[in-house]
N, C-alpha and C positions, 0 to 999 in steps of 0.2 A: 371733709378733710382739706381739698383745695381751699375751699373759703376760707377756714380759719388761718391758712397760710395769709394769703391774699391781706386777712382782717389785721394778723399781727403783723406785716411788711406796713401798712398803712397807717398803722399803732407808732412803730417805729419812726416813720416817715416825720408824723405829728410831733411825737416828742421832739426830734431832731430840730426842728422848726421852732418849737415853744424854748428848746435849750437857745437855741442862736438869739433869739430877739430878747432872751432876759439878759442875753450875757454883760457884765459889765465893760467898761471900756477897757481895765486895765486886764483882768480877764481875758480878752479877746487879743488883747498886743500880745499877750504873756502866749496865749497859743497859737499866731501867727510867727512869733520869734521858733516854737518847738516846730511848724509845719516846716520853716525854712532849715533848719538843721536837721531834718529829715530830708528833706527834698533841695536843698539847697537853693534854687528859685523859686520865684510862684508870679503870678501877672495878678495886678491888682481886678479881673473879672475872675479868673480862679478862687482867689482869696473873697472876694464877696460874695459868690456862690456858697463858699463854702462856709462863712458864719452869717449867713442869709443877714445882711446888710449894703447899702449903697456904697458903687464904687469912690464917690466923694469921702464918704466915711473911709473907706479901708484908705486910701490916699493918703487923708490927715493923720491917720495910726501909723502910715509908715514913714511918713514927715514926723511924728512926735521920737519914734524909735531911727531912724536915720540921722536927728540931732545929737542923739543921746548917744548916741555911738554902736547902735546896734546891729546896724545894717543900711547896706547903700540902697538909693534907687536907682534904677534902671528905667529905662525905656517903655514902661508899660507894666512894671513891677517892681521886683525887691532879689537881690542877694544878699544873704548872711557876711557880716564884714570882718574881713579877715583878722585875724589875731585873739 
């Protein structure tokens, strides 16, 4: 009974991992913009953790959506930009 916890947490863990690396680029802006409307900040090592890619990457996504008018950077990350 433990084990199969253990097997499906680990199940989970994987897919998690296989979701993040296929994600497409615009995909992944599109749900870095919804984490920051829920959370209002995030630091660009949060955000790379979190769709398992390099913090260079999440960087240039929040340079591509910060020109566009989506959100400013900050210091280390991103706020949702107001209006």
């Amino acid at each position: 009974m433990l084990f199969d916890s253990l097997y499906k947490s680990s199940y989970d863990i994987i897919q998690d991992l296989l979701r993040g690396m296929h994600m497409f680029v615009i995909d992944r802006q599109k749900s870095v913009l919804d984490y920051l409307r829920v959370n209002h900040t995030a630091s660009v090592t949060e955000l790379s953790r979190k769709f398992f890619v390099s913090e260079t990457t999440i960087r240039r996504d929040l340079t591509k959506l910060e020109k566009s008018g989506y959100l400013t950077k900050t210091y280390g990350g991103a706020v949702l930009a107001e209006g």
